[in-house]
N, C-alpha and C positions, 0 to 999 in steps of 0.2 A: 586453886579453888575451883570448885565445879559448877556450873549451874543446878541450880534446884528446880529438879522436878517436882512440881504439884500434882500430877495426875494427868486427865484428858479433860480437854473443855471442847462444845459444840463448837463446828466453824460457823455457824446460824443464831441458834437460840443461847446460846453463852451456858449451858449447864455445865454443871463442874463434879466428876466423879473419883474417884480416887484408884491408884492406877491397879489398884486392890478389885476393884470393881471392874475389870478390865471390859469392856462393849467396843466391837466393828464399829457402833454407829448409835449416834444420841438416844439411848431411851427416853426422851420426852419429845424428839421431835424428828429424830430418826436420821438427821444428815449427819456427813464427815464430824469423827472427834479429829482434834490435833492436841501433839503431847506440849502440855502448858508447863510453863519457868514460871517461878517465882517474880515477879518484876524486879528486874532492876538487876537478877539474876547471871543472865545471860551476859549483861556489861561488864557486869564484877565480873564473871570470869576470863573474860577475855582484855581486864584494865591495862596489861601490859602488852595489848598485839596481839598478833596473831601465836599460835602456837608454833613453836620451830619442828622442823620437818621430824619425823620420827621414822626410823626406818624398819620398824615394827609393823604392826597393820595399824590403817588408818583407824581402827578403833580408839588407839591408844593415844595416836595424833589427834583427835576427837574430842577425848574423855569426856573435855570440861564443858561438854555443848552435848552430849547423849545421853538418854535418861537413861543407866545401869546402873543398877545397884549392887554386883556382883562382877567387881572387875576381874573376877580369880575368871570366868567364865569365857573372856574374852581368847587366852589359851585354846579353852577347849571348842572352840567354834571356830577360829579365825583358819584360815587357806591362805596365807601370806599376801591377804589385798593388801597394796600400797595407792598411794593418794597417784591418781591418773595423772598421765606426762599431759602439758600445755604445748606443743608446737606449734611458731610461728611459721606461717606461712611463705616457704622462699617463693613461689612460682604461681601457685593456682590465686591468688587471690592479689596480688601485683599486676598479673597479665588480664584482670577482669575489673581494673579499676581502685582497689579495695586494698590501701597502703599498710593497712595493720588488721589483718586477719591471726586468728590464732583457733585451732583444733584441740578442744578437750574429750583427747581420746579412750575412751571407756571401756577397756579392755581388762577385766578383771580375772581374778583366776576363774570363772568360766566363760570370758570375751563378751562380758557386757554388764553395764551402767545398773544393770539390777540388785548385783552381788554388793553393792551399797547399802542396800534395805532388808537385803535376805540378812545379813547378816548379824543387824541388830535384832531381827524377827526373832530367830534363833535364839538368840541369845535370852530376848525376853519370852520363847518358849520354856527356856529351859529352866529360867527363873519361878514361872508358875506351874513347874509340874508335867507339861504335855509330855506325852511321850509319838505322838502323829502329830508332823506337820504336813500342811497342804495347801495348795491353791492352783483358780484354775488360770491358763496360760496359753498364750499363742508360743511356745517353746523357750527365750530365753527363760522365763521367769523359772520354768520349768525344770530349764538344768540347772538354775542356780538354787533352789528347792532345795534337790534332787539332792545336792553338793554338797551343801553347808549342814543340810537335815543329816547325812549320816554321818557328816566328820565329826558330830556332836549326838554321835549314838541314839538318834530318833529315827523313829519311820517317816519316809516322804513320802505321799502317795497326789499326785500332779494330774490335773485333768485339761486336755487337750482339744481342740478340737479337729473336726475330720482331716481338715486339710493342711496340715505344716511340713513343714521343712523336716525330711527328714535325719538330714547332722542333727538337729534341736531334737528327734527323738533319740537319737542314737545316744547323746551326752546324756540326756535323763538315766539313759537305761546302764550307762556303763558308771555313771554316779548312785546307783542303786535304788533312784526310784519307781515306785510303783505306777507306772505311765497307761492311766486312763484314756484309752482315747474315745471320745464318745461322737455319736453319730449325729454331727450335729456342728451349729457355728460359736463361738466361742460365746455369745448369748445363754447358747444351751450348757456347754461345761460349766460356766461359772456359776448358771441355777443350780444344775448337781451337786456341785461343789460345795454351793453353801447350803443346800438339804442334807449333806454330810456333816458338815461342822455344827450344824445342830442336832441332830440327831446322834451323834458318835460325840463331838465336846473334843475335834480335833483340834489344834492351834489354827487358826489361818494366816496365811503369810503375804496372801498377796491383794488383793483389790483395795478392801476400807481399812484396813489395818493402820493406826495412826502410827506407829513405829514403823513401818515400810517408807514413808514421809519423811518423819524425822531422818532415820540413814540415808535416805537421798539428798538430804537436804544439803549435807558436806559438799555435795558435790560447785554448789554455789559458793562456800567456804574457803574450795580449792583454790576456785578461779583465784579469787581477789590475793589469796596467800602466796599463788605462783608469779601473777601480773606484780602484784604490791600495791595495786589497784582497783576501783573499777571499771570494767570495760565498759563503753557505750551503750553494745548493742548485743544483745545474747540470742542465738538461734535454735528453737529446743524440736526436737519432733512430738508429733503427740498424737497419744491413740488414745488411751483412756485416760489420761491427761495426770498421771502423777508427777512423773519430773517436771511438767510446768508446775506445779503447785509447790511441790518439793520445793527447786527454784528460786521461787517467789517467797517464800518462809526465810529460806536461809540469807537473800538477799536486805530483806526486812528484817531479818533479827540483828546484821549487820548495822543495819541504817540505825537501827535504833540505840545499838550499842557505841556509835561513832565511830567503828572501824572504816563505815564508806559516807562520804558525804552526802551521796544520794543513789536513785536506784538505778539500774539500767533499762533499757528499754527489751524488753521479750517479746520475743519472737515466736511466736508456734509454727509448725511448718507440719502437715497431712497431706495425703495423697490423694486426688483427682479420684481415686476409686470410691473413698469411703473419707466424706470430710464434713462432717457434722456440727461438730465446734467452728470451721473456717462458715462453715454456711450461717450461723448462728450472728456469728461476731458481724459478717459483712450485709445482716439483714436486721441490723441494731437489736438485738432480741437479747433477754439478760439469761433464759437458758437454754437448753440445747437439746434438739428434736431427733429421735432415729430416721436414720436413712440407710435406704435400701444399698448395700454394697454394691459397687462392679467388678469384673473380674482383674487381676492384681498379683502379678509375680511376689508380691512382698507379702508375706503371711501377717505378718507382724503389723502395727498402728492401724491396723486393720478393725477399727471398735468403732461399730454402725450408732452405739450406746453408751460415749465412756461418762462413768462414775464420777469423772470429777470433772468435766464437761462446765458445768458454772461457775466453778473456780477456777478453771485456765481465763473464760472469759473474764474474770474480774483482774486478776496475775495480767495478764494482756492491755486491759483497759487502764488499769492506774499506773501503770509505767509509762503507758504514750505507746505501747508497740503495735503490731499488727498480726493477724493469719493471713499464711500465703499457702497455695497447695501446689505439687507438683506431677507431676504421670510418672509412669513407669518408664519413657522415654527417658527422662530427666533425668532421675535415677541413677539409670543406667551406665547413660553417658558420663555423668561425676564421679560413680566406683571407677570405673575406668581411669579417669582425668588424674583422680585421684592418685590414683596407684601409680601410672606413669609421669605426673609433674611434683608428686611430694613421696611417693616410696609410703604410702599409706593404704591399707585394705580395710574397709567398713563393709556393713552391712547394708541392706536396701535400706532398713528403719534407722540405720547411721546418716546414712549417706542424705539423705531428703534435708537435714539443714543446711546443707552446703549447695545443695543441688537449687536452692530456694535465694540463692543469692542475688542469681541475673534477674532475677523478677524484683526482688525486695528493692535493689536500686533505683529501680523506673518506678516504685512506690513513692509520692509528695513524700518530703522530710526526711526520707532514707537513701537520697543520693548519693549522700555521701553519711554512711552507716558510721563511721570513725572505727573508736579500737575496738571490731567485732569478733565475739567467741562464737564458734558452729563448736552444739553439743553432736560427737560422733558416738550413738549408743554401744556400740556393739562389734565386735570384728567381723570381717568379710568369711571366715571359713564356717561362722553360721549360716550360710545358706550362697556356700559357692558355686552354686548351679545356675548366679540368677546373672551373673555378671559375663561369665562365658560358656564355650558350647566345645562337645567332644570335635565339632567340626575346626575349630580353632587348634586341634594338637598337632602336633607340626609331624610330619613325614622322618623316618629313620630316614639319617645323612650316612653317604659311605664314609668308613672311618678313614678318609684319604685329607690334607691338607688344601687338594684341589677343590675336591666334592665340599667341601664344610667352605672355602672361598666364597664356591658358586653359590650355594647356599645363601651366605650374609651379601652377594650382591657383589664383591671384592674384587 
């Protein structure tokens, strides 16, 4: 049995429309919808447990918890995502105190945690007729756009801002979207962005979209169906803050369906460059104020202004958890650590919940964090510029058994 979708309800003013009526954002009072069950809905569908693995795409693993009404559809949009690996920790999180660490690693068919949301996006494009999807993006969201919009025979057209990663344009462009890039901080693409979708009546996929939520939402689904549990302590990054929110829904719908007996504690984790929500949270404030960016090897969580900004604070606050932020120092040092004590490559915008650990412990209450998940967004070949340098390429060895000896030291 599936969960019943009712439509979209404010996260604010509780308006309730019908998913026929489809709106970014409350016509009566303009904040986040979220796509509303039925009550009682969500339990019934999940009365026997969790759903057993499917080696389909997680769409299908999903079903009875997605609002689609058109499951012939899921064919023609899917790219073989499957439900993300859970790796336990042998070495990085042992040798730092932290006896049950676990990495839910987000590497989707385009290497990142987006291809979660795009994908129902899609999907409920194709439902209502679009034939342009869009949104604008600091680059993954972009290739994942890009990706799904044309395996599902629509136009993608992705708007950028001036300064990204260019692997992130390159995937757009070789997934066949139309990559805006405009002269400007990602502030500015995402106003163009949506002066397009009203003007033009193109689908949007990425920023307010309550179905971008919902498909992230599994990703808190995953956890508890991989562990067979809940973990204590969840560590998310956050730029414009959907995967905390996401998160926090899927965590909640759980609790209330008695899959888990209670919540976990979440974690936001921003960077020193640009930390709006950590500044927000640690100066008791219930929303969240722009601040001026600094400069930032990491293109990405990079949002002076994110969207859902008062809802990571609320996600954070009713669990017990905290914001911690990190530099590009930090960063850096964990891709690395990473790669070398667990044979794992992330992203800068991966890497920063892991990177947020040795702070989080010297936090009161999180000394000892217990069974903790770090959300890893993204792979490392999204923006492998930022971890090493051509000065790191090592020197042609003579092909002699001596010369390659002296070489390793031997």
């Amino acid at each position: 049995m599936n969960a019943e979708c009712t439509g979209l309800v404010c996260r604010d003013c509780g308006t309730h429309i019908a998913e026929s009526e489809f709106s970014l954002s409350c016509p009566r009072c303009g904040a986040p919808m979220r796509v509303a069950f039925a009550p009682g809905s969500i339990r019934e569908a999940l009365k026997d447990g969790m759903p057993a693995y499917d080696d389909r795409s997680y769409l299908y693993q999903w079903r009875s918890i997605l609002p689609i009404s058109d499951e012939s559809l899921i064919d023609k949009v899917s790219l073989g995502e499957r439900e993300a690996s859970l790796l336990r920790s042998h070495r990085y999180g042992p040798s730092r105190g932290i006896r049950e660490l676990y990495f839910k690693i987000e590497q989707g068919p385009t290497l990142s945690l987006k291809d979660r949301g795009t994908a129902l996006c899609v999907i409920k494009a194709l439902e209502t007729g679009s034939k342009t999807v869009c949104l604008a993006s600091s680059g993954n969201n972009a290739a994942s756009v890009s990706a799904y919009g044309s395996r599902a025979g629509l136009r993608p057209v992705v708007f950028v801002q001036k300064h990204v990663s260019p692997a992130k344009i390159f995937k757009s462009l070789v997934y066949g979207g139309k990559v805006v890039r405009i002269d400007g901080d990602m502030a500015a693409a995402s106003r163009v962005c949506a002066e397009m979708v009203r003007e033009k009546g193109w689908y949007q996929c990425g920023g307010p979209n309550p179905y971008r939520v919902a498909g992230k939402r599994t990703f808190a689904y995953g956890i508890v169906q991989q562990l067979g549990r809940v973990p204590d302590t969840v560590l998310i990054p956050c730029g414009g803050g959907a995967g905390m929110v996401a998160a926090y829904d899927g965590f909640s719908e759980m609790l209330e369906a008695g899959i888990i007996e209670r919540m976990p504690r979440l974690v936001g984790v921003q960077l020193e460059a640009c930390c709006p929500t950590y500044t927000a949270f640690h100066a008791g404030k219930d929303v969240v104020v722009p601040v001026e960016k600094k400069p930032s090897l990491s293109d990405a969580i990079m949002n002076n202004n994110p969207y859902w900004g008062k809802y990571c604070l609320e996600a954070v606050r009713s669990t017990g958890g905290t914001m911690i932020t990190v530099s590009d120092e930090d960063f850096i040092r964990t891709i690395r650590a990473l790669g070398r004590e667990e044979g794992i490559f992330t992203e800068p915008a991966g890497s920063v919940s892991v990177a947020a650990l040795e702070k989080l412990v010297k936090v009161p209450g999180f000394e000892d964090p217990g069974l903790t998940v770090c959300n890893l967004t993204g792979h490392g070949l999204n923006a492998p510029q930022v971890a090493t340098s051509d000065k790191e390429s090592p020197e042609a060895v003579e092909a002699t058994l001596s010369a390659v000896e002296a070489f390793l030291g031997e």
